[in-house]
C-alpha positions in Angstrom: 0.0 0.0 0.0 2.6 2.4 0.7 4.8 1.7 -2.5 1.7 2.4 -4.0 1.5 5.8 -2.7 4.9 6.6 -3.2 4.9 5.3 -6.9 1.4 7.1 -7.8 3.3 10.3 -6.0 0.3 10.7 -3.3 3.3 10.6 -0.8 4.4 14.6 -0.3 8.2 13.9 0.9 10.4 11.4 3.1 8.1 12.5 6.4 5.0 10.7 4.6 7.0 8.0 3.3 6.4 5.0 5.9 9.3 2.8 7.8 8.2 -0.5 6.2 8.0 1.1 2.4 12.0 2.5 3.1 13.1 -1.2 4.2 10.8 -3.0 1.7 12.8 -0.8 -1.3 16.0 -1.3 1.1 15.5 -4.8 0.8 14.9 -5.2 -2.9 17.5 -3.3 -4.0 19.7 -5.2 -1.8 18.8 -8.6 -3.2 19.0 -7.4 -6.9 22.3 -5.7 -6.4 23.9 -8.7 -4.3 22.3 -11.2 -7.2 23.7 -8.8 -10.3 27.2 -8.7 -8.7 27.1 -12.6 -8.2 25.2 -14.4 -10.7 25.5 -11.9 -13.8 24.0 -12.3 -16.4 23.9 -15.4 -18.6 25.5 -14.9 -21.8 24.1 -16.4 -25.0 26.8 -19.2 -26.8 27.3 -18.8 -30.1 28.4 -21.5 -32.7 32.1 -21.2 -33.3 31.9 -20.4 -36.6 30.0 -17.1 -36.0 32.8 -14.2 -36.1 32.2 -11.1 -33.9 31.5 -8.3 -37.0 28.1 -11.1 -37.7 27.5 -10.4 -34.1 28.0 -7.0 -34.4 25.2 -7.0 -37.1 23.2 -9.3 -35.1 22.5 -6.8 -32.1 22.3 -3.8 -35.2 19.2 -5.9 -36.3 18.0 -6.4 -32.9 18.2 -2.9 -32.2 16.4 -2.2 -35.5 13.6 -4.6 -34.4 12.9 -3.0 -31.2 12.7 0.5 -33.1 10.1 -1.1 -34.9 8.1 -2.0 -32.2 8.3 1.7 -30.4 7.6 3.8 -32.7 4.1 2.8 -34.3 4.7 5.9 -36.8 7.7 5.5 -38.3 7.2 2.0 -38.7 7.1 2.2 -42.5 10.9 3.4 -42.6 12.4 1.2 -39.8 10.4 -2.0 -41.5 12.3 -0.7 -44.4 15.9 -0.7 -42.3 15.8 -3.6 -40.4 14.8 -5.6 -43.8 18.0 -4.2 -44.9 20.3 -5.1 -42.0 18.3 -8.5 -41.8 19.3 -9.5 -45.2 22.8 -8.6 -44.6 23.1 -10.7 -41.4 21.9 -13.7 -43.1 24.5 -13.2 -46.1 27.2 -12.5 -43.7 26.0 -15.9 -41.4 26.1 -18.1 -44.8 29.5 -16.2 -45.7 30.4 -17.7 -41.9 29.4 -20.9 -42.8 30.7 -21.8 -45.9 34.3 -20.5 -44.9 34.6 -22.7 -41.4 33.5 -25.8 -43.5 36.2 -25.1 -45.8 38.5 -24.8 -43.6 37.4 -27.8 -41.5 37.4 -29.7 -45.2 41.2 -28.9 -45.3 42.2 -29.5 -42.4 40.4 -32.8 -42.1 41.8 -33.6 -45.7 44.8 -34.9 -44.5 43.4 -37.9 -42.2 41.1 -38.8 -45.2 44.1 -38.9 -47.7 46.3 -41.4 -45.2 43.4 -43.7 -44.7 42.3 -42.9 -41.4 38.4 -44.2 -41.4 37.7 -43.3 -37.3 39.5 -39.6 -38.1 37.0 -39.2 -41.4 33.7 -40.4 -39.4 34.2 -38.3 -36.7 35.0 -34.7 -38.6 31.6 -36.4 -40.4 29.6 -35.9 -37.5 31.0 -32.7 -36.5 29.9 -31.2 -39.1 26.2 -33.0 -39.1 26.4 -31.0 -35.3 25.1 -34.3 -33.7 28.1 -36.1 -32.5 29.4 -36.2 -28.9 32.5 -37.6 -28.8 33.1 -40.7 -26.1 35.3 -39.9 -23.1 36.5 -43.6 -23.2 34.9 -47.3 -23.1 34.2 -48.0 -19.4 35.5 -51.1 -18.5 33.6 -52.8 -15.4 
């Protein structure tokens, strides 16, 4: 009831403002700061391949999408914008792409040229993305 007051501004000063409101926001703040400082925040993975100019472009479209969703009046223009910086994040992400399987092909050539079968299968299903390599067979 009384962070009420004080939020809707019925509250004239810090005489009005009662002792439980000043410890409940005392609290709070507390909590969050002591949980920011601690935990931090959880940062988003990305693939390997992605380099940090696509990233870059990544938060420029996300920043072009929440324009978009602000302002209801220039919407026509930003639409126009982030369409623009969309399409270039999903040329630069194929651009990402094809260059670390290249370079995952050559480096991986030289197993397949020796012979080495295992070596070949395994580079196979890294680059399928559904392989999780064994620590080891467990003996019991």
């Amino acid at each position: 009831m009384a962070i009420r007051q004080i939020k809707s501004g019925k509250a004239a000063g810090p005489d009005n403002i009662p002792a439980e409101a000043i410890k409940a926001d005392g609290i709070k703040e507390a909590i969050t700061s002591t949980c920011h400082e601690v935990l931090r925040h959880k940062k988003h993975h990305h693939k390997g391949w992605i380099t940090v100019d696509t990233l870059d472009k990544i938060d420029e479209r996300r920043n072009k999408k929440a324009a978009i969703n602000i302002r209801r009046t220039e919407k026509a223009k930003k639409q126009v914008e982030h369409t623009a910086v969309n399409k270039q994040v999903k040329r630069i992400i194929r651009i990402d792409k094809r260059k670390y399987v290249e370079d995952f092909a050559v480096t991986e050539e030289k197993p397949a040229s020796g012979g080495n079968i295992r070596q070949m299968y395994i580079a196979t299903k890294k680059l399928v993305g559904n392989y999780l390599q064994q620590e080891g067979i467990v003996e019991s």
